[in-house]
Residue frames relative to the residue before (quaternion, step in Angstrom):
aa qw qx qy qz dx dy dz
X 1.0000 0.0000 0.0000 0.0000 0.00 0.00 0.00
X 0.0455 -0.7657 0.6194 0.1674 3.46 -0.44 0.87
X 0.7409 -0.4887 0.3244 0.3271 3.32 -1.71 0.90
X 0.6207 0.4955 -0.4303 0.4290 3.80 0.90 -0.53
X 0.5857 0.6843 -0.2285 0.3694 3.54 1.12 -0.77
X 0.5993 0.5481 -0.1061 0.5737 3.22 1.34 -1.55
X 0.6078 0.4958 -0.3142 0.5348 3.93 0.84 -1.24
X 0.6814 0.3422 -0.3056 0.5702 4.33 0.74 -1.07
X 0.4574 0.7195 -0.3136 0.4180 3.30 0.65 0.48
X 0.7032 0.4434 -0.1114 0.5445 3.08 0.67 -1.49
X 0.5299 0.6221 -0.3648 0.4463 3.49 0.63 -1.18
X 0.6498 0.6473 -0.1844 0.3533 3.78 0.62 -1.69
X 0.7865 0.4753 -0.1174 0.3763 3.21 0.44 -1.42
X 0.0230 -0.8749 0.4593 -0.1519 3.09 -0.48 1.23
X 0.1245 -0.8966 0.2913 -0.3093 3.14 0.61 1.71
X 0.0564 0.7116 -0.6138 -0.3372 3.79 -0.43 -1.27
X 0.8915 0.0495 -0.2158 0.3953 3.37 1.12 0.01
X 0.4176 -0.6837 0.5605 0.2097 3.66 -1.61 1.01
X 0.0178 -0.7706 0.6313 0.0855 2.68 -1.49 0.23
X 0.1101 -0.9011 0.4181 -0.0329 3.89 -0.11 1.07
X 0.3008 -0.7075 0.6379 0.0451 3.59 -0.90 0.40
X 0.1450 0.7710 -0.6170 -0.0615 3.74 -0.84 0.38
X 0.1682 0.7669 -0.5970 0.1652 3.45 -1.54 0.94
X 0.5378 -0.5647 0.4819 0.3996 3.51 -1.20 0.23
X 0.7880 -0.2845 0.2895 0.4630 3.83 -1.26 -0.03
X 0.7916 0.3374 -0.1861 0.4742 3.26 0.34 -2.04
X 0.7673 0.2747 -0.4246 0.3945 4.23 0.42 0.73
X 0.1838 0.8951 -0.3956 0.0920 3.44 1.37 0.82
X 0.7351 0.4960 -0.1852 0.4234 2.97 1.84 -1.39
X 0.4918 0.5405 -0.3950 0.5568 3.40 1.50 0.45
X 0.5308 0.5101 -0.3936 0.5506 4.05 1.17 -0.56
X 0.5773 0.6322 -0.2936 0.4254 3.69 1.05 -1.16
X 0.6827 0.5000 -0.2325 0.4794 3.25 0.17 -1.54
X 0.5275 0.5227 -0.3970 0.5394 4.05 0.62 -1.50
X 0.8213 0.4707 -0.2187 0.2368 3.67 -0.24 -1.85
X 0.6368 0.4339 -0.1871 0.6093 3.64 0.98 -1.17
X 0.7036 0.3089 -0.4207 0.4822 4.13 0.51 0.15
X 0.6047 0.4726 -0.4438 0.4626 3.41 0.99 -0.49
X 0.5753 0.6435 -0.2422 0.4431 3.66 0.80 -0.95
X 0.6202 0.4886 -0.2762 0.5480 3.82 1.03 -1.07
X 0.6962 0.4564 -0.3230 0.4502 3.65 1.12 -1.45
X 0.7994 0.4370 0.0847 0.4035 3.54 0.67 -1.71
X 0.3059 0.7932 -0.5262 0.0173 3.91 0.33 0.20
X 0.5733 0.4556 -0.5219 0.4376 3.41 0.88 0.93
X 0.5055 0.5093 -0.5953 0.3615 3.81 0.62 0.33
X 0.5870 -0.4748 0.6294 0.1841 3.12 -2.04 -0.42
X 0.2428 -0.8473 0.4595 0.1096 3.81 -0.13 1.14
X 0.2709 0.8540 -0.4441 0.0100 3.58 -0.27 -0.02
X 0.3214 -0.8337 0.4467 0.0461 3.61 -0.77 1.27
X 0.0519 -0.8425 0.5338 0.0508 3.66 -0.06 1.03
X 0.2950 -0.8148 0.4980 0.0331 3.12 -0.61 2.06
X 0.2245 -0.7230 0.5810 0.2990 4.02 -0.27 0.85
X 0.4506 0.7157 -0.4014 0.3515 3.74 0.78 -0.54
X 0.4234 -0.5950 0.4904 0.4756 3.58 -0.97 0.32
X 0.8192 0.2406 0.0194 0.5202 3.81 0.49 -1.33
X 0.5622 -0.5796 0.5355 0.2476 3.42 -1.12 0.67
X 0.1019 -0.8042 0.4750 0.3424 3.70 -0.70 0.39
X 0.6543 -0.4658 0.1882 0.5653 3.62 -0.80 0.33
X 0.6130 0.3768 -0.5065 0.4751 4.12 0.48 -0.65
X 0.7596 0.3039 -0.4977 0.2881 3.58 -0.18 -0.34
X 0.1641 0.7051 -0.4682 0.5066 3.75 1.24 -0.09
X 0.8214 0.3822 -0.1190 0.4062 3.14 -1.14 -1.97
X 0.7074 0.5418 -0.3145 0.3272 3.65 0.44 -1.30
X 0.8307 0.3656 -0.1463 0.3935 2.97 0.64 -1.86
X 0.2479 0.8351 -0.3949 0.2917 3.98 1.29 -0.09
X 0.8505 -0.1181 0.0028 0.5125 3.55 0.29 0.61
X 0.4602 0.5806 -0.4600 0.4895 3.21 1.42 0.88
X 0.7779 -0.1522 0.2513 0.5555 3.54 0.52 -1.49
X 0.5705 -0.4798 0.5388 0.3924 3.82 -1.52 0.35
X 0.2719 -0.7360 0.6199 0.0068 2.66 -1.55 0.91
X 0.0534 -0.8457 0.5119 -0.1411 3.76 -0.21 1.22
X 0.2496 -0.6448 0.6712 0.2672 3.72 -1.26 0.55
X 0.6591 -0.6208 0.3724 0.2038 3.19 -1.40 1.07
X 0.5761 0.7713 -0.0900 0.2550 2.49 1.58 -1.63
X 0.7367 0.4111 0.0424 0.5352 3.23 1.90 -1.48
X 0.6672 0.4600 -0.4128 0.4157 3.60 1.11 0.23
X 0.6923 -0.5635 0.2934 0.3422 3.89 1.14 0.82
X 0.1158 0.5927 -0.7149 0.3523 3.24 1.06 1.38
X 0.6219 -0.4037 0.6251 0.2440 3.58 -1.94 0.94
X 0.8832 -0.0571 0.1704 0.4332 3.87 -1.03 0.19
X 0.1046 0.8657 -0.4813 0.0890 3.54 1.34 0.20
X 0.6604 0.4610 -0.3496 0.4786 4.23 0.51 -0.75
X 0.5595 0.6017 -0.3695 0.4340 3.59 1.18 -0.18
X 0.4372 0.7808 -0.3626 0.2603 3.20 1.28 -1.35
X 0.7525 0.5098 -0.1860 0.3732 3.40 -0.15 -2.09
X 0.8307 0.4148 -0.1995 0.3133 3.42 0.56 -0.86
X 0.6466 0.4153 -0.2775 0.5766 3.42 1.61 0.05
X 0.1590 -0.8506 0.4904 -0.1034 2.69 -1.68 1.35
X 0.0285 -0.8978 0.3984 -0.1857 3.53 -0.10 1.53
């Protein structure tokens, strides 16, 4: 799923409510786990994964495919957002 894909996506979905998850690549299958119980509980929300990562890798790709959108963090209008990652508090 590339991220431009995931963005015509959003547009689609027609919900009233989101639910979202954010992480890097290597804690997707814990964002997973969150998504697929909330999904068992809820199949009228709207899933979405915020990826802090520049690029999706291909398992999370593959994973998230008919589970939830996939989105860089990077791009929904956090203030100074590339700073983020590096501070610690």
């Amino acid at each position: 799923m590339t991220f431009r894909r995931a963005e015509q996506n959003c547009h689609e979905l027609m919900n009233t409510t989101a639910i979202f998850t954010i992480s890097s690549n290597n804690y997707f299958a814990f964002s997973r786990t969150l998504l697929e119980s909330v999904k068992k509980h809820h199949d009228d929300v709207d899933l979405f994964f915020l990826l802090v990562d520049e690029e999706a890798n291909p398992q999370v790709s593959s994973a998230a495919a008919g589970l939830c959108t996939v989105l860089p963090a990077q791009e929904i209008g956090i203030p100074a957002f590339r700073k983020m990652p590096t501070r610690r508090g």
